[in-house]
N, CA, C and O atoms as CSV, one atom per row, in Angstrom:
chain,resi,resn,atom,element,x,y,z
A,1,UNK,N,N,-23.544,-86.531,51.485
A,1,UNK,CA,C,-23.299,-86.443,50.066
A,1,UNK,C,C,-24.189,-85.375,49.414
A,1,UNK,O,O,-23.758,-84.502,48.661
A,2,UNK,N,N,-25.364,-85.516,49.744
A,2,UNK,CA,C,-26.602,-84.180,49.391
A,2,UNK,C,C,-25.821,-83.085,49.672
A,2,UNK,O,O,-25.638,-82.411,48.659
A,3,UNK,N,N,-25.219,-82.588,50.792
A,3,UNK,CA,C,-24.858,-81.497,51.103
A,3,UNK,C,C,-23.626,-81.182,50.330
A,3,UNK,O,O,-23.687,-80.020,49.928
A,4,UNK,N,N,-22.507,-81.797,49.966
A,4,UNK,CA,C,-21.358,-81.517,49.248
A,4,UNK,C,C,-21.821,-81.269,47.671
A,4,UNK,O,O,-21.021,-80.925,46.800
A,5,UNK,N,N,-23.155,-81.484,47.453
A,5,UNK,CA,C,-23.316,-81.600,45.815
A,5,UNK,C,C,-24.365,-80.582,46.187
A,5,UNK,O,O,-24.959,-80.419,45.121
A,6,UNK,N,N,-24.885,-79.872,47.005
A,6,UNK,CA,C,-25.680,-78.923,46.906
A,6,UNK,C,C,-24.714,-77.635,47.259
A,6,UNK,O,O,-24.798,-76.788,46.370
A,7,UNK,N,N,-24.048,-77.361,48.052
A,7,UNK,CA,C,-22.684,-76.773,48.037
A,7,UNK,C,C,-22.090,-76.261,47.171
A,7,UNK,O,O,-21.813,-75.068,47.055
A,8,UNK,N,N,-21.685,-77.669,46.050
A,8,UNK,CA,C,-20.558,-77.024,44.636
A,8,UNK,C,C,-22.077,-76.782,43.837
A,8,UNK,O,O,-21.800,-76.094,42.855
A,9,UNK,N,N,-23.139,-76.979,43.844
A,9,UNK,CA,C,-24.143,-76.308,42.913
A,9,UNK,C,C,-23.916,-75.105,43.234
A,9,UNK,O,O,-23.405,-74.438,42.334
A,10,UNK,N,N,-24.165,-74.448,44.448
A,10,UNK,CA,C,-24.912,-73.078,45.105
A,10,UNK,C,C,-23.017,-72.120,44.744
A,10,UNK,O,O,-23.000,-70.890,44.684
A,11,UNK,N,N,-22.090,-72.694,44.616
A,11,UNK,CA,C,-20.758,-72.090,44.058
A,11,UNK,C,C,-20.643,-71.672,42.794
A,11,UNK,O,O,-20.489,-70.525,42.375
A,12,UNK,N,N,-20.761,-73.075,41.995
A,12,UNK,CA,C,-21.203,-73.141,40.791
A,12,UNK,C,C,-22.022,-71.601,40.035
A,12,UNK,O,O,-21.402,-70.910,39.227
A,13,UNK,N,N,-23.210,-71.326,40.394
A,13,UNK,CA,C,-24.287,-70.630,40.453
A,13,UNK,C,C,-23.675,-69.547,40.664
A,13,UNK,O,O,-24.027,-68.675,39.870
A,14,UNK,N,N,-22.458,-69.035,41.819
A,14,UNK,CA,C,-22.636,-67.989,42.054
A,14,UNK,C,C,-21.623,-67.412,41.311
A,14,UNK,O,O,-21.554,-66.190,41.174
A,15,UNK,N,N,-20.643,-68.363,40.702
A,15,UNK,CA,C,-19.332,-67.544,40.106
A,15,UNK,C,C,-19.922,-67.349,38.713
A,15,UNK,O,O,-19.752,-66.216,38.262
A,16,UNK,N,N,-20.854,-68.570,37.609
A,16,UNK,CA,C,-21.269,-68.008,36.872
A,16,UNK,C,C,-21.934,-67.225,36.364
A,16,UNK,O,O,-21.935,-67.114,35.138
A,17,UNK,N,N,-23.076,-66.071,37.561
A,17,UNK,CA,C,-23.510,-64.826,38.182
A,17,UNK,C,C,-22.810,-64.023,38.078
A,17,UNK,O,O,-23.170,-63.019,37.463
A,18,UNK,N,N,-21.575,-64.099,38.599
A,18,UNK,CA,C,-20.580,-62.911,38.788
A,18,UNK,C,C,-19.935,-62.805,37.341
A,18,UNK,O,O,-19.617,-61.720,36.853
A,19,UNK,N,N,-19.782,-63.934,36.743
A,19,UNK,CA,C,-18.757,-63.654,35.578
A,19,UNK,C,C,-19.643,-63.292,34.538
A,19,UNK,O,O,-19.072,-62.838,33.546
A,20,UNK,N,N,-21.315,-63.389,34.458
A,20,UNK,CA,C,-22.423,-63.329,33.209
A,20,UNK,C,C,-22.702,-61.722,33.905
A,20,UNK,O,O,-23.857,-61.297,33.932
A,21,UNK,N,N,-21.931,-61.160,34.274
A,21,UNK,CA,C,-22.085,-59.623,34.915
A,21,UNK,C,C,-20.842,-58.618,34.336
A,21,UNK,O,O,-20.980,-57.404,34.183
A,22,UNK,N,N,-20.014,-59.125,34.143
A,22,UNK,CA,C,-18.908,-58.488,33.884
A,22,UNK,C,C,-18.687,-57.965,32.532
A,22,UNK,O,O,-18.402,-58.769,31.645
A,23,UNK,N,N,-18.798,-56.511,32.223
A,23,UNK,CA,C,-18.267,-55.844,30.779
A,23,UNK,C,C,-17.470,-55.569,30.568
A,23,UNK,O,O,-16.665,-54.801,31.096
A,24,UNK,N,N,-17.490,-56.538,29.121
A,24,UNK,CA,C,-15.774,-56.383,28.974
A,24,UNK,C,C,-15.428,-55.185,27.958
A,24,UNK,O,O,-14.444,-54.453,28.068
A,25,UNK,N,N,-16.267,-55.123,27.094
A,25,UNK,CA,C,-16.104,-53.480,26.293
A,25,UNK,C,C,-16.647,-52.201,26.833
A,25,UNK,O,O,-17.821,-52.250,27.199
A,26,UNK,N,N,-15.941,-50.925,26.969
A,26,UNK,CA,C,-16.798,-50.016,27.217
A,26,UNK,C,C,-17.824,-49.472,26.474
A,26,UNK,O,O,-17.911,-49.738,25.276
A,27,UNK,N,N,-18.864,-48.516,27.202
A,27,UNK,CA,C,-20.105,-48.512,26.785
A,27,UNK,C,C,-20.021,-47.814,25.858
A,27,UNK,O,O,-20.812,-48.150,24.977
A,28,UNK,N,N,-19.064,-46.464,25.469
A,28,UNK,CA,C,-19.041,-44.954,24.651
A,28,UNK,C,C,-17.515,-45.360,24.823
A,28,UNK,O,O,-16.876,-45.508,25.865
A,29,UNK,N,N,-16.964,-45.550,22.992
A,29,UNK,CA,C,-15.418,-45.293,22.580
A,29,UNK,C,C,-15.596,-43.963,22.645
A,29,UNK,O,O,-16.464,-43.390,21.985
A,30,UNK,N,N,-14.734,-43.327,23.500
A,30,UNK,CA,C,-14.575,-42.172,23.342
A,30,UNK,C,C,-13.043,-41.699,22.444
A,30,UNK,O,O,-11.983,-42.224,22.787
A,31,UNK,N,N,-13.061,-41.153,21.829
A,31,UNK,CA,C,-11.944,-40.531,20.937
A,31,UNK,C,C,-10.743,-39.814,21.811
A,31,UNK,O,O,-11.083,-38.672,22.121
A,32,UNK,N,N,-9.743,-40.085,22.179
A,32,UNK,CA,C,-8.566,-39.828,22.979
A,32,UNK,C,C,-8.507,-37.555,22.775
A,32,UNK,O,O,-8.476,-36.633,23.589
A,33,UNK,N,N,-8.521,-37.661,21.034
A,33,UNK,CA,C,-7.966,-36.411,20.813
A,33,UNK,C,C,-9.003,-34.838,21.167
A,33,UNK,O,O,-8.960,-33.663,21.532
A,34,UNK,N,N,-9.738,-35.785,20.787
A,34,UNK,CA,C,-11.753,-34.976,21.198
A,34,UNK,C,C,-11.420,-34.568,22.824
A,34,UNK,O,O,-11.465,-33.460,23.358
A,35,UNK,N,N,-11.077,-35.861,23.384
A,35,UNK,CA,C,-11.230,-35.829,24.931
A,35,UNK,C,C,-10.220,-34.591,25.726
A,35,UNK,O,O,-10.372,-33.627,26.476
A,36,UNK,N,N,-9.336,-35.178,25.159
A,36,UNK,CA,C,-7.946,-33.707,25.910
A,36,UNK,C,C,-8.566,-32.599,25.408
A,36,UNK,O,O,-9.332,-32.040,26.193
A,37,UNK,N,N,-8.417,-31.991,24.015
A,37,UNK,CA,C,-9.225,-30.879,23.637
A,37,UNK,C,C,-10.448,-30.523,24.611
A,37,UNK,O,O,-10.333,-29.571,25.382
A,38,UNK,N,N,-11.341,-31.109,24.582
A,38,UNK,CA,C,-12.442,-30.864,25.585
A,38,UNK,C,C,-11.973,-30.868,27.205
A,38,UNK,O,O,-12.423,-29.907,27.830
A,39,UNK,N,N,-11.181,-31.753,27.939
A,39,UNK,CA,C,-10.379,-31.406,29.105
A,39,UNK,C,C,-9.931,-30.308,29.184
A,39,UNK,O,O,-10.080,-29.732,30.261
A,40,UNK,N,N,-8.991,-29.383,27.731
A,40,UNK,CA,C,-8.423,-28.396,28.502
A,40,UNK,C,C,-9.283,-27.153,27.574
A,40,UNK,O,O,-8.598,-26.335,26.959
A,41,UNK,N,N,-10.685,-27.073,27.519
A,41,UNK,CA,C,-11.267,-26.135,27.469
A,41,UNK,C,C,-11.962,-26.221,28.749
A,41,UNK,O,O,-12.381,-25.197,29.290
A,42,UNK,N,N,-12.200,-28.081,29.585
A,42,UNK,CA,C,-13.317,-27.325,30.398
A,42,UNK,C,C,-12.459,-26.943,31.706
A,42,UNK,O,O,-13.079,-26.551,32.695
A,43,UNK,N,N,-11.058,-27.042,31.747
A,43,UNK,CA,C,-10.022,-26.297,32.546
A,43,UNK,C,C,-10.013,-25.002,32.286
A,43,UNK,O,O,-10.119,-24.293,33.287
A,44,UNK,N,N,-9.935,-24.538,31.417
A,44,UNK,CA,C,-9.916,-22.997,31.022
A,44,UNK,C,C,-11.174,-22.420,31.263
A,44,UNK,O,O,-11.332,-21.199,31.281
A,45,UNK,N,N,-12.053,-23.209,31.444
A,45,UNK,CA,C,-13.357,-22.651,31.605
A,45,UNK,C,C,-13.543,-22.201,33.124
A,45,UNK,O,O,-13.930,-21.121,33.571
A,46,UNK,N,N,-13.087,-23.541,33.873
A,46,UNK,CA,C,-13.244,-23.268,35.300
A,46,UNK,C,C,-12.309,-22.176,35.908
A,46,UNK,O,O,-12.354,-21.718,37.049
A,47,UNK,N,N,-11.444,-21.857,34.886
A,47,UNK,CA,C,-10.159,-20.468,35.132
A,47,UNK,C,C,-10.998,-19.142,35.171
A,47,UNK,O,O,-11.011,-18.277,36.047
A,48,UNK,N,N,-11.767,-19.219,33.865
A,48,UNK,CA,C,-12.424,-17.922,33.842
A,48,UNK,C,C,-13.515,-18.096,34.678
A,48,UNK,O,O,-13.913,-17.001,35.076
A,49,UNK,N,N,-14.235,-19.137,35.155
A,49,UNK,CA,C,-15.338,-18.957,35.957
A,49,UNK,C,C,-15.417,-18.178,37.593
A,49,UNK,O,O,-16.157,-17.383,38.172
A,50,UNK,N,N,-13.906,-19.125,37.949
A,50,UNK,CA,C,-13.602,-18.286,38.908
A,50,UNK,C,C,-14.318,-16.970,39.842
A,50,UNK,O,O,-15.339,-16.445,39.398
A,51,UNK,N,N,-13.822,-16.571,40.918
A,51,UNK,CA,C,-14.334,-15.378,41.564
A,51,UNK,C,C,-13.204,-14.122,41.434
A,51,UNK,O,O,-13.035,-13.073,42.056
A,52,UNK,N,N,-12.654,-14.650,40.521
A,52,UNK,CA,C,-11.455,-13.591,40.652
A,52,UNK,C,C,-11.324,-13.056,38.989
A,52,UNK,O,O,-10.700,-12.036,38.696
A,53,UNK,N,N,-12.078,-13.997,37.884
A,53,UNK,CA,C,-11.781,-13.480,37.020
A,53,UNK,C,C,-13.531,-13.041,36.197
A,53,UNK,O,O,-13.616,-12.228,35.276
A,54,UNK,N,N,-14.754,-13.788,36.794
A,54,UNK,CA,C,-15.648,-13.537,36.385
A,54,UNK,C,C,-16.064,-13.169,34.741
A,54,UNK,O,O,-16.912,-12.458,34.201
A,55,UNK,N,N,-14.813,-14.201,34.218
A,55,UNK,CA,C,-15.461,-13.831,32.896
A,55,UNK,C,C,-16.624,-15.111,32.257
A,55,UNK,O,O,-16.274,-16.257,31.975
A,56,UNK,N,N,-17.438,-14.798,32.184
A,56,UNK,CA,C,-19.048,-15.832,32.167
A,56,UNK,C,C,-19.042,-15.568,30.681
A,56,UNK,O,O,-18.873,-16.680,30.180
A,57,UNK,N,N,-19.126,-14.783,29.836
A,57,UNK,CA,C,-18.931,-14.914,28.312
A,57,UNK,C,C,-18.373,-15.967,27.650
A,57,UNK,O,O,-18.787,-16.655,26.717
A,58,UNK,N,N,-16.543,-15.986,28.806
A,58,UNK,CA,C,-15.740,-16.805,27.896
A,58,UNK,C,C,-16.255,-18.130,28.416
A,58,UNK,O,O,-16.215,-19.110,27.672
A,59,UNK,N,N,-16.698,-18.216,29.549
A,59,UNK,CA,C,-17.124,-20.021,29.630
A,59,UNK,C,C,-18.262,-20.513,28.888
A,59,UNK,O,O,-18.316,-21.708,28.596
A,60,UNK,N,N,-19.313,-19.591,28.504
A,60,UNK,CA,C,-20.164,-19.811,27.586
A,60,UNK,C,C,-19.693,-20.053,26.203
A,60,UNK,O,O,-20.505,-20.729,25.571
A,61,UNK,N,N,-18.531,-19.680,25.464
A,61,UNK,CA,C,-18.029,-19.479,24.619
A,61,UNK,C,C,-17.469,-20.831,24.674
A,61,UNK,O,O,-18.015,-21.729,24.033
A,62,UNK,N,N,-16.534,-21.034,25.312
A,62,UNK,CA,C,-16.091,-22.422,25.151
A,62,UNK,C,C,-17.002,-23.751,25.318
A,62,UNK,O,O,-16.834,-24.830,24.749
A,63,UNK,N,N,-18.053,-23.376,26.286
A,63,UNK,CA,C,-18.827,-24.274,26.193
A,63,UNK,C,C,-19.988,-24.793,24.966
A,63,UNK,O,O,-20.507,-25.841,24.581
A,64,UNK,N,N,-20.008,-23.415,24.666
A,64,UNK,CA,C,-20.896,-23.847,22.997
A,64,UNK,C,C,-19.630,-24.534,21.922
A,64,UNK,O,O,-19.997,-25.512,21.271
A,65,UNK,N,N,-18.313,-24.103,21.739
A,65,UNK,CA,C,-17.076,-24.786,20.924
A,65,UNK,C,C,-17.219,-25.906,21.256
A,65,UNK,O,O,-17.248,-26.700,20.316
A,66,UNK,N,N,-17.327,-26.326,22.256
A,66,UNK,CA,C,-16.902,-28.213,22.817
A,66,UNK,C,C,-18.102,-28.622,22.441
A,66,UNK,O,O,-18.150,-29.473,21.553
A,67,UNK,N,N,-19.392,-28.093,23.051
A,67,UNK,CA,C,-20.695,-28.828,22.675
A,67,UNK,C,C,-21.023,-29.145,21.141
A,67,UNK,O,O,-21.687,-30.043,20.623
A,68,UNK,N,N,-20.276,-28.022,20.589
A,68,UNK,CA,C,-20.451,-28.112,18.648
A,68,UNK,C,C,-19.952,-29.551,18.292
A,68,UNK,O,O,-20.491,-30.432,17.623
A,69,UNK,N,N,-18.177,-29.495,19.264
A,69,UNK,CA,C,-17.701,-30.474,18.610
A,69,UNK,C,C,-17.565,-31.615,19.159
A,69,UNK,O,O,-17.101,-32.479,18.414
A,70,UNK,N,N,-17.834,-31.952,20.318
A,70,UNK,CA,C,-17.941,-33.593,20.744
A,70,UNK,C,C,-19.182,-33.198,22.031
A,70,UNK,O,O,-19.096,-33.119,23.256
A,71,UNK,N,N,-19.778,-33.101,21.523
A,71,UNK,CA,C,-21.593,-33.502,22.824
A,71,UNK,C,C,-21.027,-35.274,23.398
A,71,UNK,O,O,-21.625,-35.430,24.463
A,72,UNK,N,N,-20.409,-36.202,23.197
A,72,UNK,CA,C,-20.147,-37.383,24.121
A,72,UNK,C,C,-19.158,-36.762,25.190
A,72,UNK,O,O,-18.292,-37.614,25.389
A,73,UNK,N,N,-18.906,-35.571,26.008
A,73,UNK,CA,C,-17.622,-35.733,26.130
A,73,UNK,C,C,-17.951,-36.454,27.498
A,73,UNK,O,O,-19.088,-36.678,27.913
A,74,UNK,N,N,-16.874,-36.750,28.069
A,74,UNK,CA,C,-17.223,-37.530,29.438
A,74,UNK,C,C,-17.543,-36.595,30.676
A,74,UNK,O,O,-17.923,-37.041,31.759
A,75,UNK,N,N,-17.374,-35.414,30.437
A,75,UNK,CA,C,-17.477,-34.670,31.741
A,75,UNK,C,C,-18.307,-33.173,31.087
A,75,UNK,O,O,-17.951,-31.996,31.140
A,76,UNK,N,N,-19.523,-33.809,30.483
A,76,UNK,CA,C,-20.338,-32.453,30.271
A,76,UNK,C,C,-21.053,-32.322,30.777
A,76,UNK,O,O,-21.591,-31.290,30.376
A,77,UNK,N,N,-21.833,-32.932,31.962
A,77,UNK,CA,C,-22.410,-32.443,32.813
A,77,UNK,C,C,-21.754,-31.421,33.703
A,77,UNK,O,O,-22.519,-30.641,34.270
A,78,UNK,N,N,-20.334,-31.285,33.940
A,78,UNK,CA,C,-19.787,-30.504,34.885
A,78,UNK,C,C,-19.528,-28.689,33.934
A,78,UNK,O,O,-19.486,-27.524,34.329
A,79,UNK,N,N,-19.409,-29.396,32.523
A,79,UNK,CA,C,-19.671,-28.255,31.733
A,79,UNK,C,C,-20.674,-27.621,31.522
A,79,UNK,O,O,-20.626,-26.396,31.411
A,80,UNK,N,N,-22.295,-28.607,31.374
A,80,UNK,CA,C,-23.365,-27.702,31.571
A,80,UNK,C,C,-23.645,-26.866,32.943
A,80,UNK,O,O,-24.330,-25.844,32.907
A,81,UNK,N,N,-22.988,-27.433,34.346
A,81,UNK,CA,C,-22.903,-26.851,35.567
A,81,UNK,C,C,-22.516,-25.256,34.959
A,81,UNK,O,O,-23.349,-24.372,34.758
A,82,UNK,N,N,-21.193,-25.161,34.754
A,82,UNK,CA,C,-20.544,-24.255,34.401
A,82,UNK,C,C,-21.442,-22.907,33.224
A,82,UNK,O,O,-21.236,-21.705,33.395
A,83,UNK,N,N,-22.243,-23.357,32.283
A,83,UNK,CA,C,-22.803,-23.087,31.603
A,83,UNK,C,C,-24.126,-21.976,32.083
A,83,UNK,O,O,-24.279,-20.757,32.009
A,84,UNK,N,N,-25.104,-23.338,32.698
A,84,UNK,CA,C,-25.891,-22.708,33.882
A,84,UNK,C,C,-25.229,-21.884,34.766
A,84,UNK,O,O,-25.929,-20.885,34.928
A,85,UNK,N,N,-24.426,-21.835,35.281
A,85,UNK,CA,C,-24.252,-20.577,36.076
A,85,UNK,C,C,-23.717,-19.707,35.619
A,85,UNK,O,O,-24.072,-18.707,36.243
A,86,UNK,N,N,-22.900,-19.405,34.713
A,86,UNK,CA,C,-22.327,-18.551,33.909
A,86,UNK,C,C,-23.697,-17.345,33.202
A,86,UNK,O,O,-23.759,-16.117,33.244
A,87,UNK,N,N,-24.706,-18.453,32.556
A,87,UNK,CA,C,-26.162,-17.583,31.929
A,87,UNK,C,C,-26.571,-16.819,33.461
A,87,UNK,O,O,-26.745,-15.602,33.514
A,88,UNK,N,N,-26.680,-17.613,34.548
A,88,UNK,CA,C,-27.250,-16.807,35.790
A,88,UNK,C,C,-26.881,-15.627,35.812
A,88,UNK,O,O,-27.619,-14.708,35.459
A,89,UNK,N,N,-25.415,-15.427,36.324
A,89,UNK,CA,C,-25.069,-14.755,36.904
A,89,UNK,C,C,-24.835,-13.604,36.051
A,89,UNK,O,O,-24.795,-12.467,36.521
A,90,UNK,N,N,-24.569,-14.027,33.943
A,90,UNK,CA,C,-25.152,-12.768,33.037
A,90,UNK,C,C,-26.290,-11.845,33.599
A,90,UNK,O,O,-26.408,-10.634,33.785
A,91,UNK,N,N,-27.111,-13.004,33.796
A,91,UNK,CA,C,-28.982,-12.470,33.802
A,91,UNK,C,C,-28.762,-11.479,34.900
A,91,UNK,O,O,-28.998,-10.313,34.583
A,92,UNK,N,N,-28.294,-11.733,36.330
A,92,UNK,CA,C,-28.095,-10.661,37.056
A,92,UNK,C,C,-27.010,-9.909,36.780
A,92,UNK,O,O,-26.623,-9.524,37.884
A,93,UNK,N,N,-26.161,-9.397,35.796
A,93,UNK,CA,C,-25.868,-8.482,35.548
A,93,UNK,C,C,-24.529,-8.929,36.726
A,93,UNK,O,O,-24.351,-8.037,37.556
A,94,UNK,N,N,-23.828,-9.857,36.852
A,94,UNK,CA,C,-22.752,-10.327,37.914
A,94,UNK,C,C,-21.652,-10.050,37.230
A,94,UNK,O,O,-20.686,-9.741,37.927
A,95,UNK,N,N,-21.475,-10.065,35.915
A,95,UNK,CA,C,-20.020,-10.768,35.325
A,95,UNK,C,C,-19.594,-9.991,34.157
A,95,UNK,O,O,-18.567,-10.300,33.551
């Protein structure tokens, strides 16, 4: 009997663990219209970044537009990537 009631305790315990874990709202509402806008600049960005078109101005360019207007976006770290290397490869005179 100890063991069947120590059992549904140690169950007990573990589902209300799992369920006192679970978020149900996300962390950052992000704005739908902000988001595409910012998607298809940082597409256009990775167009001009390219090795074929080397234009590092225009990804800097778009990247300061998006940063003006939504700094939450979900994928600006891959834009500051873009950013940083774009200033590099100015500095050496690449682009």
């Amino acid at each position: 009997m100890r063991l069947i009631a120590f059992a549904f305790t140690a169950i007990l315990l573990t589902v209300v663990a799992a369920s006192a874990q679970r978020n149900v709202t996300p962390a950052i509402e992000r704005d739908p219209l902000l988001e595409a806008d910012a998607l298809h600049n940082l597409d256009v960005a990775w167009q001009a970044f390219g090795p074929a078109r080397k234009a590092y101005k225009q990804v800097l360019g778009r990247f300061e537009e998006t940063y003006a207007a939504y700094p939450e976006f979900s994928k600006i770290d891959e834009f500051l990537y873009l950013a940083g290397m774009s200033s590099y490869y100015l500095s050496k005179n690449e682009g």
